[in-house]
HTML snippet that shows the backbone in 3Dmol.js (N, CA, C, O; Angstrom):
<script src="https://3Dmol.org/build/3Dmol-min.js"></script>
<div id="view" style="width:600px;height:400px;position:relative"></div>
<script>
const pdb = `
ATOM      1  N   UNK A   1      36.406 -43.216  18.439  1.00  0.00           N
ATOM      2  CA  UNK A   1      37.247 -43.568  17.316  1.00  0.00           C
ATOM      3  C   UNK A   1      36.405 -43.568  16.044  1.00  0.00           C
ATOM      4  O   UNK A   1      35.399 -44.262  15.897  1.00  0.00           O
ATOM      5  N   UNK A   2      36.986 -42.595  14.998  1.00  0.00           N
ATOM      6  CA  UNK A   2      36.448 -43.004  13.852  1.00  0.00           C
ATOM      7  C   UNK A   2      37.587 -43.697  12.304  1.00  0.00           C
ATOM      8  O   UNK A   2      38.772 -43.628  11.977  1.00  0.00           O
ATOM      9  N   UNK A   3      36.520 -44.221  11.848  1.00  0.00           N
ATOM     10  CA  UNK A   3      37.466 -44.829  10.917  1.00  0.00           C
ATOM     11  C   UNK A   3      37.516 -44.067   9.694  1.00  0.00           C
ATOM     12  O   UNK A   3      36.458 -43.649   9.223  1.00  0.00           O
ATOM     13  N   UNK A   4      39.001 -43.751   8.919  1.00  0.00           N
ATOM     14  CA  UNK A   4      39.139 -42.889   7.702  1.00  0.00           C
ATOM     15  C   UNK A   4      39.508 -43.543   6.958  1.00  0.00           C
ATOM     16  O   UNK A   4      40.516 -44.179   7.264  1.00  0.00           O
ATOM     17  N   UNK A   5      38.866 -43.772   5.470  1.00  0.00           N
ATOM     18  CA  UNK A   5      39.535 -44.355   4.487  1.00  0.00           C
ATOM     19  C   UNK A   5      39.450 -43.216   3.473  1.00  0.00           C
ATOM     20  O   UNK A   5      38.584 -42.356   3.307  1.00  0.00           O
ATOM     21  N   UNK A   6      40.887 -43.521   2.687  1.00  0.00           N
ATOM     22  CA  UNK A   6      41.665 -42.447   2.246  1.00  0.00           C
ATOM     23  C   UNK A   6      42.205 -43.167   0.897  1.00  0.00           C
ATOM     24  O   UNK A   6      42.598 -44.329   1.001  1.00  0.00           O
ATOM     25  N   UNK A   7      42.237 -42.597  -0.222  1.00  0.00           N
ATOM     26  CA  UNK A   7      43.482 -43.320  -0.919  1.00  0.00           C
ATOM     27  C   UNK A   7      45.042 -42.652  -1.460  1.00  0.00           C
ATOM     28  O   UNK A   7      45.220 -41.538  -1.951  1.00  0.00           O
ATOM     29  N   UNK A   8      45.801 -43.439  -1.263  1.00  0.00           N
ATOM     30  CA  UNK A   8      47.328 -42.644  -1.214  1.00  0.00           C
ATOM     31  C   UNK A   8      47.642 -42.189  -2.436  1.00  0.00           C
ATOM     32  O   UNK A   8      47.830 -42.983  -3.358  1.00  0.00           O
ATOM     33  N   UNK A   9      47.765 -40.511  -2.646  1.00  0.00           N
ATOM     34  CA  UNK A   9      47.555 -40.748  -4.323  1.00  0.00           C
ATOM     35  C   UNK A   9      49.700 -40.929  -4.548  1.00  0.00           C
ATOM     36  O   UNK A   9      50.192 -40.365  -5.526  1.00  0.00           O
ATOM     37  N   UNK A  10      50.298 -41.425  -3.929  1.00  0.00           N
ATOM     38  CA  UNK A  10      51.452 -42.093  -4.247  1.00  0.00           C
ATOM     39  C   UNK A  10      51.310 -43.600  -4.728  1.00  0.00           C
ATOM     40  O   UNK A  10      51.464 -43.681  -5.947  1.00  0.00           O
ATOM     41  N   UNK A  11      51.123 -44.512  -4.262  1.00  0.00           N
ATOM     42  CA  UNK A  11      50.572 -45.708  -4.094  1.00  0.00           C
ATOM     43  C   UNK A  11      49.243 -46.015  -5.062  1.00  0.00           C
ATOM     44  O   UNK A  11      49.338 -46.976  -5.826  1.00  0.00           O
ATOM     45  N   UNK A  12      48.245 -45.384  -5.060  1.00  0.00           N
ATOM     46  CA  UNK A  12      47.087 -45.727  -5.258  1.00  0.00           C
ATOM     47  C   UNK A  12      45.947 -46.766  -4.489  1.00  0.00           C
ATOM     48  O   UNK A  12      44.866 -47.272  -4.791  1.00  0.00           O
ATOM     49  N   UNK A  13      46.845 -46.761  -3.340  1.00  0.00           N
ATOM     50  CA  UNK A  13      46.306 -47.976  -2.694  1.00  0.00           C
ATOM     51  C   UNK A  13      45.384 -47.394  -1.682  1.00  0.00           C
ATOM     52  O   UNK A  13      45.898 -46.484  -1.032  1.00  0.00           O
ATOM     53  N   UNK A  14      43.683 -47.796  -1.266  1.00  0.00           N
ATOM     54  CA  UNK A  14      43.235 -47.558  -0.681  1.00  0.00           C
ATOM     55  C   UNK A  14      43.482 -47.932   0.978  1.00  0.00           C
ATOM     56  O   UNK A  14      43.933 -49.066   1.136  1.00  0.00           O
ATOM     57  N   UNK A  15      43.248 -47.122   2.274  1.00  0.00           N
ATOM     58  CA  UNK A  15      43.982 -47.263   3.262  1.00  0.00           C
ATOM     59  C   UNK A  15      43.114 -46.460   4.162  1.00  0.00           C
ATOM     60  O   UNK A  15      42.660 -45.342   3.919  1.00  0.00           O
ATOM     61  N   UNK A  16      42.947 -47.164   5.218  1.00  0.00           N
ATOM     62  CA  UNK A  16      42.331 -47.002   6.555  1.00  0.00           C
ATOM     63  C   UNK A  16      42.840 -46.589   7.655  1.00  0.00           C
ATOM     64  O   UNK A  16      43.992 -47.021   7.667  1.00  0.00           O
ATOM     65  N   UNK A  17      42.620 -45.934   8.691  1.00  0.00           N
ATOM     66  CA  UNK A  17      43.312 -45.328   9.522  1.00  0.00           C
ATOM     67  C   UNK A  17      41.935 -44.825  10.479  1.00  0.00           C
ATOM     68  O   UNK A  17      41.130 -43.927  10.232  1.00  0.00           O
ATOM     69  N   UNK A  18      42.025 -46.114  12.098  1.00  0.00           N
ATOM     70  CA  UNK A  18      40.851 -45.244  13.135  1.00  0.00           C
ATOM     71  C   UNK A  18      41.313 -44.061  13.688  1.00  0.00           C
ATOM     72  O   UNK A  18      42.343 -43.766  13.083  1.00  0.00           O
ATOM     73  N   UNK A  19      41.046 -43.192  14.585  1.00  0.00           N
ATOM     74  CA  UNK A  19      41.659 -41.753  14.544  1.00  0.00           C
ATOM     75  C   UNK A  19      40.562 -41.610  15.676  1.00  0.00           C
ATOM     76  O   UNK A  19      39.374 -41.876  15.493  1.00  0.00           O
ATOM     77  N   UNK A  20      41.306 -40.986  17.325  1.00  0.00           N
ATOM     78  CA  UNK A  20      40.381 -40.627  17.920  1.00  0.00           C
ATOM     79  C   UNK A  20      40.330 -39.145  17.478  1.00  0.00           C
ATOM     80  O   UNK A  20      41.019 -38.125  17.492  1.00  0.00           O
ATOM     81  N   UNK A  21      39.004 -39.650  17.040  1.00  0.00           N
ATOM     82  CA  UNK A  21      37.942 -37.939  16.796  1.00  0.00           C
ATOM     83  C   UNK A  21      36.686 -38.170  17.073  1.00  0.00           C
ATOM     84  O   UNK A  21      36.038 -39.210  17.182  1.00  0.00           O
ATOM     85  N   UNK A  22      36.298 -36.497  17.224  1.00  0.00           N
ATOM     86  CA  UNK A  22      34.712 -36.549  17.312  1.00  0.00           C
ATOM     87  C   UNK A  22      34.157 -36.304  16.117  1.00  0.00           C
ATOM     88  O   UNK A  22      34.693 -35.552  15.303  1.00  0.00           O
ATOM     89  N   UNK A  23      32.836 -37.022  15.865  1.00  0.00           N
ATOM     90  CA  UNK A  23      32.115 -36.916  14.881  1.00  0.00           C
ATOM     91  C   UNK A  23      31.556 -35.279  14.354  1.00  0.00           C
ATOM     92  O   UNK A  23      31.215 -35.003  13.204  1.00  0.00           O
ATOM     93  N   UNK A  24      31.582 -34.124  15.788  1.00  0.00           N
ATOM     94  CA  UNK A  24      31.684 -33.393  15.637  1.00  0.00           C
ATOM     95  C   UNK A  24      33.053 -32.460  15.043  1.00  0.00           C
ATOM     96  O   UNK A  24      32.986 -31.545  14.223  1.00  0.00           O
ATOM     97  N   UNK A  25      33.914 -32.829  15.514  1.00  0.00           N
ATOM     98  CA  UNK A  25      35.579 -32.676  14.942  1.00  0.00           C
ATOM     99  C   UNK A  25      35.595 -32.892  13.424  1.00  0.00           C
ATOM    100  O   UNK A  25      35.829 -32.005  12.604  1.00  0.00           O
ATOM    101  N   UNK A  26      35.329 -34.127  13.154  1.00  0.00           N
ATOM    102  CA  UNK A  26      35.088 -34.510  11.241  1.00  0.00           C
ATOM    103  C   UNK A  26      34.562 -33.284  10.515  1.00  0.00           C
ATOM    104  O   UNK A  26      35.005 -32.858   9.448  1.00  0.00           O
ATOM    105  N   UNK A  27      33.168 -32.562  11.502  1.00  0.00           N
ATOM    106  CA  UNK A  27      31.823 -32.409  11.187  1.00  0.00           C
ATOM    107  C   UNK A  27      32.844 -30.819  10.511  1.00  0.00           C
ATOM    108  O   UNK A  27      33.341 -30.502   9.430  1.00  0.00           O
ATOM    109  N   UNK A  28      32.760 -30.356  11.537  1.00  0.00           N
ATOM    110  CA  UNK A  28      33.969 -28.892  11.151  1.00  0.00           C
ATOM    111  C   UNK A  28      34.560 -28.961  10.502  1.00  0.00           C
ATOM    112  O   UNK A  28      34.393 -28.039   9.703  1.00  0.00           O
ATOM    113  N   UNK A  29      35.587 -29.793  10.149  1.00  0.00           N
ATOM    114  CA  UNK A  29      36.738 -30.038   9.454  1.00  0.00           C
ATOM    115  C   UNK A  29      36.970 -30.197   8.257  1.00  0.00           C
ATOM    116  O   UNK A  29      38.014 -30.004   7.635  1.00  0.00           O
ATOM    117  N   UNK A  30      35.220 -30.832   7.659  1.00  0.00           N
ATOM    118  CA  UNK A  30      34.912 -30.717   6.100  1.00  0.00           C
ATOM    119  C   UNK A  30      33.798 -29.732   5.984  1.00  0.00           C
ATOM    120  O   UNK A  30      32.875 -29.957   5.201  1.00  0.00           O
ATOM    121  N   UNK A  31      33.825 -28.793   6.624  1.00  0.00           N
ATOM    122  CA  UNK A  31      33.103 -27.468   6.679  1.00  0.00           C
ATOM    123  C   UNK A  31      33.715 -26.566   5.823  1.00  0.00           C
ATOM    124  O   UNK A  31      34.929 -26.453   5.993  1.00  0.00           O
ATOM    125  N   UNK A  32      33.052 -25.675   4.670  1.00  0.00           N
ATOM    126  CA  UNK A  32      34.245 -24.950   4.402  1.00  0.00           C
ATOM    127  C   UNK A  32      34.141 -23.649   5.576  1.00  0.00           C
ATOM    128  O   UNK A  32      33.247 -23.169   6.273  1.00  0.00           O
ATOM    129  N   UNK A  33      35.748 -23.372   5.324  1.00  0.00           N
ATOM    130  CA  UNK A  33      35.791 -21.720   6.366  1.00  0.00           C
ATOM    131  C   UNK A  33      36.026 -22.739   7.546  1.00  0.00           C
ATOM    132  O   UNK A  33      36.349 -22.112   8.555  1.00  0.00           O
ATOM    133  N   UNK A  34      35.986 -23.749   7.705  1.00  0.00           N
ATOM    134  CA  UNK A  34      36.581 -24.114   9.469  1.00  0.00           C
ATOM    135  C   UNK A  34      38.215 -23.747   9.747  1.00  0.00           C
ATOM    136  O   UNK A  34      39.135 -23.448   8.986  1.00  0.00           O
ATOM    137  N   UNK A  35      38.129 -23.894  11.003  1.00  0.00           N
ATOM    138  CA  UNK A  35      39.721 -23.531  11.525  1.00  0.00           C
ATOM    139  C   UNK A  35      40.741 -24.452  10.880  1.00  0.00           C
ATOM    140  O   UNK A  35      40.595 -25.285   9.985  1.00  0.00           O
ATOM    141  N   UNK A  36      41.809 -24.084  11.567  1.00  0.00           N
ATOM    142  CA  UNK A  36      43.307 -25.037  10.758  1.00  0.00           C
ATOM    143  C   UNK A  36      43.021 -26.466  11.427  1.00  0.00           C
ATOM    144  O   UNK A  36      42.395 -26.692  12.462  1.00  0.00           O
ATOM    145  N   UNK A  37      43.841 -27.650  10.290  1.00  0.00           N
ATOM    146  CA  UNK A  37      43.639 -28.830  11.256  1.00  0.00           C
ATOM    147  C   UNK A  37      44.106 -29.131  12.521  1.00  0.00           C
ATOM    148  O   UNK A  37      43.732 -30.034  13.269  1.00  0.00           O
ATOM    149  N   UNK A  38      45.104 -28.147  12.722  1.00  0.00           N
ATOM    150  CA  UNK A  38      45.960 -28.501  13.972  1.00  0.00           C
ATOM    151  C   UNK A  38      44.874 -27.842  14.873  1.00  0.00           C
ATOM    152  O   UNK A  38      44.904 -28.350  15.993  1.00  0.00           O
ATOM    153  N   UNK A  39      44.066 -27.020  14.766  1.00  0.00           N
ATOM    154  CA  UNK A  39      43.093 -26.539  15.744  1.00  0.00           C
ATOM    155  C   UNK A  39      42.066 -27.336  16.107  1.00  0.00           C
ATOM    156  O   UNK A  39      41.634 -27.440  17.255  1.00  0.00           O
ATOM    157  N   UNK A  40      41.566 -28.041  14.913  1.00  0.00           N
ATOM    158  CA  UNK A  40      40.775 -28.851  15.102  1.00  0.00           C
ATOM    159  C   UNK A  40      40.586 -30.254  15.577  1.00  0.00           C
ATOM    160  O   UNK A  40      39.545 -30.796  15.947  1.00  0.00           O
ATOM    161  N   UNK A  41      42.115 -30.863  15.473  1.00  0.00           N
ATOM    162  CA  UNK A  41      42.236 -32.361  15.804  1.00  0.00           C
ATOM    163  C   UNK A  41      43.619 -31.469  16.849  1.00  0.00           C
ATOM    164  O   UNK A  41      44.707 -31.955  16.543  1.00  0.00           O
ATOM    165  N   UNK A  42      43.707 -30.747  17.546  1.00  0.00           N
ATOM    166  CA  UNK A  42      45.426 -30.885  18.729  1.00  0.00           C
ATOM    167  C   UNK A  42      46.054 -32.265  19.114  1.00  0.00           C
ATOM    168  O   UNK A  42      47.242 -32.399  19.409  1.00  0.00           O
ATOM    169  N   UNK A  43      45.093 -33.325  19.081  1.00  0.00           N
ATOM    170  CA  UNK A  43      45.293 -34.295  19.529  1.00  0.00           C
ATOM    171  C   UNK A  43      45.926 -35.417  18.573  1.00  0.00           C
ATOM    172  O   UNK A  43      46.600 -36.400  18.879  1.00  0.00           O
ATOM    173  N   UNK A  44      45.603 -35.072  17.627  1.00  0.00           N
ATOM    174  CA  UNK A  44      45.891 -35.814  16.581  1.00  0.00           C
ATOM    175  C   UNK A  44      48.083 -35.575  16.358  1.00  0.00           C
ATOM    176  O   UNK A  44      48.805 -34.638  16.699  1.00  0.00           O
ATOM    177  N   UNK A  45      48.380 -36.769  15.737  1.00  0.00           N
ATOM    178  CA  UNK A  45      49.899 -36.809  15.680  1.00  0.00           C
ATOM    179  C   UNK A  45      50.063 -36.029  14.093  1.00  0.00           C
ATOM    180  O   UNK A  45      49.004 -36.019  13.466  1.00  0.00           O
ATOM    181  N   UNK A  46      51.089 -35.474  13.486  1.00  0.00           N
ATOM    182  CA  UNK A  46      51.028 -34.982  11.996  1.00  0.00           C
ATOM    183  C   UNK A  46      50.653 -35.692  11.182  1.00  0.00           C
ATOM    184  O   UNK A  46      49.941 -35.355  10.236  1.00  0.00           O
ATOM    185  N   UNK A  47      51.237 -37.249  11.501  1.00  0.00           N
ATOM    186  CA  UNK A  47      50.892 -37.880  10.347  1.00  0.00           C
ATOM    187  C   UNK A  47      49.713 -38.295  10.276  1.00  0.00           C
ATOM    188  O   UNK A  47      49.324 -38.590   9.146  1.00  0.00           O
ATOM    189  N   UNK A  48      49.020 -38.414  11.108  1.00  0.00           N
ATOM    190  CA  UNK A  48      47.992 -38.598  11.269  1.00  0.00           C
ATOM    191  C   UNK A  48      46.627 -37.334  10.150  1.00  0.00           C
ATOM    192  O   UNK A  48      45.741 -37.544   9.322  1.00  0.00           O
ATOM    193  N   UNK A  49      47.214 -36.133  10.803  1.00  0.00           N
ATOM    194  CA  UNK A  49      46.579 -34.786  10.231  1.00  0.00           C
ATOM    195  C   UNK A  49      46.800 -35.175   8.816  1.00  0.00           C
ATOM    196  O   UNK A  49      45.742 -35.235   8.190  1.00  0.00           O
ATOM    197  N   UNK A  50      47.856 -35.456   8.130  1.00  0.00           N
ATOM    198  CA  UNK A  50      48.564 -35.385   6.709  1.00  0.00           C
ATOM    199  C   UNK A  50      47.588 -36.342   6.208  1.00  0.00           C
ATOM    200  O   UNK A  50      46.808 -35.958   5.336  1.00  0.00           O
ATOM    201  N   UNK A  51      47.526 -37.583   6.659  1.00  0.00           N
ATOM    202  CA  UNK A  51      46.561 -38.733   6.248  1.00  0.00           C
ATOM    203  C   UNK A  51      44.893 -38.041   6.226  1.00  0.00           C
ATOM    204  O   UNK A  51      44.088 -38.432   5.381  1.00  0.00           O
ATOM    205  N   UNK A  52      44.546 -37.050   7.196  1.00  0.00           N
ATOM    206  CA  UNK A  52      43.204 -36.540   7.229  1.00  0.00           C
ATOM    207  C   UNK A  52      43.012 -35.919   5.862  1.00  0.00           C
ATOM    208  O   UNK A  52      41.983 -36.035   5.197  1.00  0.00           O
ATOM    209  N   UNK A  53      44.513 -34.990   5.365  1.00  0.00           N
ATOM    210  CA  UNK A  53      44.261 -33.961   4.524  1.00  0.00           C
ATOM    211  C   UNK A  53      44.451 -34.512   3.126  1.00  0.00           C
ATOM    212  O   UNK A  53      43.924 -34.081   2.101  1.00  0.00           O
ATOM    213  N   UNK A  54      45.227 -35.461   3.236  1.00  0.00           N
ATOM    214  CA  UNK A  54      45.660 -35.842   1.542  1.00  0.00           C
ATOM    215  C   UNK A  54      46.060 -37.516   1.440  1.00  0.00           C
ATOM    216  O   UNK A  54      46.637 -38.029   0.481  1.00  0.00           O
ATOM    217  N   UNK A  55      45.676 -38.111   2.475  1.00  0.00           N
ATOM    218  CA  UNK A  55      45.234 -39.677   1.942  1.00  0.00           C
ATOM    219  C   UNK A  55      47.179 -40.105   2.308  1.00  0.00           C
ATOM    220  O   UNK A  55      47.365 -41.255   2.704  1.00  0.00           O
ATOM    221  N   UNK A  56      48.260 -39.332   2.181  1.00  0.00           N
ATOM    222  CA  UNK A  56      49.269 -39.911   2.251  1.00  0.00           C
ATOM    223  C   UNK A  56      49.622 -40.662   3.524  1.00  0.00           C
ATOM    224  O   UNK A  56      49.571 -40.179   4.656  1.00  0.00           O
ATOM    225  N   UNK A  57      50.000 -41.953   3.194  1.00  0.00           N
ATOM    226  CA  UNK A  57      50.493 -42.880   4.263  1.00  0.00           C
ATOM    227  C   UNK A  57      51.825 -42.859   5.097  1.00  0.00           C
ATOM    228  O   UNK A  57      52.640 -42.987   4.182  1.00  0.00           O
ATOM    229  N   UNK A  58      52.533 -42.783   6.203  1.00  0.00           N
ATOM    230  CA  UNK A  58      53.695 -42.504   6.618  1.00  0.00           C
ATOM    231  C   UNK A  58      55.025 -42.954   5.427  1.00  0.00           C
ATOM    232  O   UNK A  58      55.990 -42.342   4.968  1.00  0.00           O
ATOM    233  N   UNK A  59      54.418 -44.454   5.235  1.00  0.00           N
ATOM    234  CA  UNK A  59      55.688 -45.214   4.482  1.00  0.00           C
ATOM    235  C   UNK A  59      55.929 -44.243   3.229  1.00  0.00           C
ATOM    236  O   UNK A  59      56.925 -43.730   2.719  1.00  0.00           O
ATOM    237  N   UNK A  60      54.539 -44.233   2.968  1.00  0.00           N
ATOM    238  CA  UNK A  60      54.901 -43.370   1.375  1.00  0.00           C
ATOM    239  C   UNK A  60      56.169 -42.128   1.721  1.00  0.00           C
ATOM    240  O   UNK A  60      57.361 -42.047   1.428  1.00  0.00           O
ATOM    241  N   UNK A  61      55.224 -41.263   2.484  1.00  0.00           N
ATOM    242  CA  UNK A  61      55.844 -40.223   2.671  1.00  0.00           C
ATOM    243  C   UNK A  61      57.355 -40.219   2.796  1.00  0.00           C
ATOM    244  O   UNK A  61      58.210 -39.596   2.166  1.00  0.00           O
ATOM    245  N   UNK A  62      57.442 -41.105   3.803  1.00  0.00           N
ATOM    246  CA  UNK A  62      58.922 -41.705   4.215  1.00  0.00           C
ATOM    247  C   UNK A  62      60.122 -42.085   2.760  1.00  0.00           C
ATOM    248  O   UNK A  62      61.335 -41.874   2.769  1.00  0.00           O
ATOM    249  N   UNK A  63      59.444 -42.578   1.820  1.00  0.00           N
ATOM    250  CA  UNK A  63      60.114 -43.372   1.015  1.00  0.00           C
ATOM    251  C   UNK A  63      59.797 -42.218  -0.004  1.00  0.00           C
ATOM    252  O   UNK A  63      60.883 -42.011  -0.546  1.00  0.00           O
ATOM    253  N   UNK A  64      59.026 -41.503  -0.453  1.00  0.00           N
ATOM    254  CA  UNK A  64      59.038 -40.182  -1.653  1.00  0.00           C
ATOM    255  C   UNK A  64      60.465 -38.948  -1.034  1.00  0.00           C
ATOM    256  O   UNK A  64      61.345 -38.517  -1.780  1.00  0.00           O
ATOM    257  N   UNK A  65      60.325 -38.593   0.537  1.00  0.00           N
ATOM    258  CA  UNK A  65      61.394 -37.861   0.522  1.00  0.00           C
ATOM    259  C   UNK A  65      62.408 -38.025   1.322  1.00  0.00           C
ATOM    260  O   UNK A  65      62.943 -37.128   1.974  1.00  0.00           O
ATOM    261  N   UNK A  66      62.837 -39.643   1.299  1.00  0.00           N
ATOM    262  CA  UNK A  66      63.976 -40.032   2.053  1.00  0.00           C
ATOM    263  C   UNK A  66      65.404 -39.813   1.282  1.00  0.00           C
ATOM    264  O   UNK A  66      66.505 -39.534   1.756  1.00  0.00           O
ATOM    265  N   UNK A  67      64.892 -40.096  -0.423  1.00  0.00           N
ATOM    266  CA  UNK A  67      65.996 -39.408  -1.554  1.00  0.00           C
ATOM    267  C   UNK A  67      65.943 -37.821  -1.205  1.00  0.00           C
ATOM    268  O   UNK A  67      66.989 -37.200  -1.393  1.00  0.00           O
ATOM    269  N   UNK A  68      65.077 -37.275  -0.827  1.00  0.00           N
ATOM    270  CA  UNK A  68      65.178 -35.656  -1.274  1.00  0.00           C
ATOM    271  C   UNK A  68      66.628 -34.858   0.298  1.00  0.00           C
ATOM    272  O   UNK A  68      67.522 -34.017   0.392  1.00  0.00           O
ATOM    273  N   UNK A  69      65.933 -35.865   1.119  1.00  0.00           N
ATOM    274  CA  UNK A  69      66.833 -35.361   2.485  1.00  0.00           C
ATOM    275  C   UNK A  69      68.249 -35.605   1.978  1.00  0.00           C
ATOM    276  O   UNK A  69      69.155 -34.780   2.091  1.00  0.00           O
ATOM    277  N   UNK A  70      68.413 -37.265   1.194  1.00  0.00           N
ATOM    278  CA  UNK A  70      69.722 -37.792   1.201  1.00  0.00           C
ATOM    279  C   UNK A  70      70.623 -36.333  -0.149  1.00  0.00           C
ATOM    280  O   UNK A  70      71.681 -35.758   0.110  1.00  0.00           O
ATOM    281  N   UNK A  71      69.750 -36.100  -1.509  1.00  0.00           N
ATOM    282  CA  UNK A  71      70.424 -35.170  -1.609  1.00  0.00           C
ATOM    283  C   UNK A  71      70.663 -33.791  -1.345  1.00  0.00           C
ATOM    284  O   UNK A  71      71.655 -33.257  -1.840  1.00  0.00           O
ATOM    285  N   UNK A  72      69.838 -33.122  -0.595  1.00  0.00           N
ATOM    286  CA  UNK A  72      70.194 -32.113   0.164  1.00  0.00           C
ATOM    287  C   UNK A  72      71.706 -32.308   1.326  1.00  0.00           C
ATOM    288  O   UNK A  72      72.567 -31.461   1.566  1.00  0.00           O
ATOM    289  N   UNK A  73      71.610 -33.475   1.771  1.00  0.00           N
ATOM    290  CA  UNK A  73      73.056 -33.819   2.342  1.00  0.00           C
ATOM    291  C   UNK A  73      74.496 -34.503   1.329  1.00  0.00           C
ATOM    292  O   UNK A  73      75.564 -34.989   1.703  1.00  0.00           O
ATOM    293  N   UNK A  74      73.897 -34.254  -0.135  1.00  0.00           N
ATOM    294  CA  UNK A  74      75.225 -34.369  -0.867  1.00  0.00           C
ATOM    295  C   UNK A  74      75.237 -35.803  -1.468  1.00  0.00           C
ATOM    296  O   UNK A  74      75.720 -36.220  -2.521  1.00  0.00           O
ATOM    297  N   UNK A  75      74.575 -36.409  -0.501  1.00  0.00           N
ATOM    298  CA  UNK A  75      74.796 -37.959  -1.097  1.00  0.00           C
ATOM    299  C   UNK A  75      74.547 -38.788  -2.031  1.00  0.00           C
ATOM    300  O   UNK A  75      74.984 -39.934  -2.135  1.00  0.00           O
ATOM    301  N   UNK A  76      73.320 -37.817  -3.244  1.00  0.00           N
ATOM    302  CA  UNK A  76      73.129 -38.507  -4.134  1.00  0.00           C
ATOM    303  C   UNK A  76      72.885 -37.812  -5.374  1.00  0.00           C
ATOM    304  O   UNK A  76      71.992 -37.969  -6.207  1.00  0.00           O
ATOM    305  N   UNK A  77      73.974 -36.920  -5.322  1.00  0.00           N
ATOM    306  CA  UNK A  77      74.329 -36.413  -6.974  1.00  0.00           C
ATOM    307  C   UNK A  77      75.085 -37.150  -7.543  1.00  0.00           C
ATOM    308  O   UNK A  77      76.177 -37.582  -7.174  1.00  0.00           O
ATOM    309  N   UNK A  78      73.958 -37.482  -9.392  1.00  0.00           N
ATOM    310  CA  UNK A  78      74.532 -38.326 -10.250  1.00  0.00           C
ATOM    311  C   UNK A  78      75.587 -37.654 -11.011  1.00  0.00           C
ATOM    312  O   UNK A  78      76.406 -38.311 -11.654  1.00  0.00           O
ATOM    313  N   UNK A  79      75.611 -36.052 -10.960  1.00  0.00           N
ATOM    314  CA  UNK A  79      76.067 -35.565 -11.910  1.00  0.00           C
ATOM    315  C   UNK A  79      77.043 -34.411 -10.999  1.00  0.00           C
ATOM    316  O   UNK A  79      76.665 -33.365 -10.470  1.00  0.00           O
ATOM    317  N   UNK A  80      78.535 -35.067 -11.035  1.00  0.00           N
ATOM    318  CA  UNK A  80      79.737 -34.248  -9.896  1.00  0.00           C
ATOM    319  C   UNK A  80      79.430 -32.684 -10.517  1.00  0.00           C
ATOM    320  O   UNK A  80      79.080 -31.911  -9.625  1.00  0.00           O
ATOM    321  N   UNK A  81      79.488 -32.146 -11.724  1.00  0.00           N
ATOM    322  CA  UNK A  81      80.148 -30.957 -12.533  1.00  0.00           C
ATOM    323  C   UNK A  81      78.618 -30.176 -12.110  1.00  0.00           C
ATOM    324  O   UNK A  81      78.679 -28.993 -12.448  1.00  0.00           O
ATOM    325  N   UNK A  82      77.185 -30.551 -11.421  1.00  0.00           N
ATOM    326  CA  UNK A  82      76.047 -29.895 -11.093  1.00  0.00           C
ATOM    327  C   UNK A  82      76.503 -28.877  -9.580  1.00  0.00           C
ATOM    328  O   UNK A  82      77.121 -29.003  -8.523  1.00  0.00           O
ATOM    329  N   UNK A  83      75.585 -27.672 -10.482  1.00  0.00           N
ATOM    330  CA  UNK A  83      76.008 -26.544  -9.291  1.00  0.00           C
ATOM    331  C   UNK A  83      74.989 -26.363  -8.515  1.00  0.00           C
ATOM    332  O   UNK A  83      73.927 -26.079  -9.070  1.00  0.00           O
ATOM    333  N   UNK A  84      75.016 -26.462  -7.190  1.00  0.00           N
ATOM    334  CA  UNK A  84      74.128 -26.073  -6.402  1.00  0.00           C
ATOM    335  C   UNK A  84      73.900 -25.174  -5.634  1.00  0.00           C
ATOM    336  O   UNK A  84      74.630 -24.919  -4.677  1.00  0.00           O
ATOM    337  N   UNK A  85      72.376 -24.258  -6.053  1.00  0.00           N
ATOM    338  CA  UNK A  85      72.354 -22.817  -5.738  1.00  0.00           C
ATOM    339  C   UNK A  85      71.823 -22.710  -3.999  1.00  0.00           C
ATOM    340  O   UNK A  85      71.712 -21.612  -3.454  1.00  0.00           O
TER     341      UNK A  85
END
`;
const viewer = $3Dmol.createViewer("view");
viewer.addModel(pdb, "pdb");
viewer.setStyle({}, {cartoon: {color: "spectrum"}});
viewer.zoomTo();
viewer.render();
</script>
């Protein structure tokens, strides 16, 4: 297990997350030219990967595009007379 601290650039809040990896796994991973993350951590869950790559926390994530899903399903246009392409 290693420990990642990250900061959420939604939030600004600094945030920790242990993560089974190998120190060799890290080692690649901030290599430039290494493989994709999903190659490198398989084991790892997305959110997990997402937190490796850009500090974002589930909640954030959750709560930045829980509006974007709701208006893609219609539910939260302010403006009826808006056309959607």
């Amino acid at each position: 297990m290693i420990t990642i601290t990250k900061i959420d650039p939604f939030t600004g809040k600094e945030n920790t997350m242990k993560l089974d990896i190998t120190e060799e796994q890290l080692a690649e991973y901030e290599s430039p030219g290494s493989r994709m993350i999903q190659q490198i951590f398989p084991n790892l869950a997305a959110y997990q990967r997402e937190f490796m790559m850009t500090g974002i926390m589930p909640d954030s994530w959750n709560e930045l595009f829980s509006g974007s899903e709701q208006a893609r399903n219609g539910e939260d246009h302010e403006d009826s007379d808006e056309t959607t392409l």
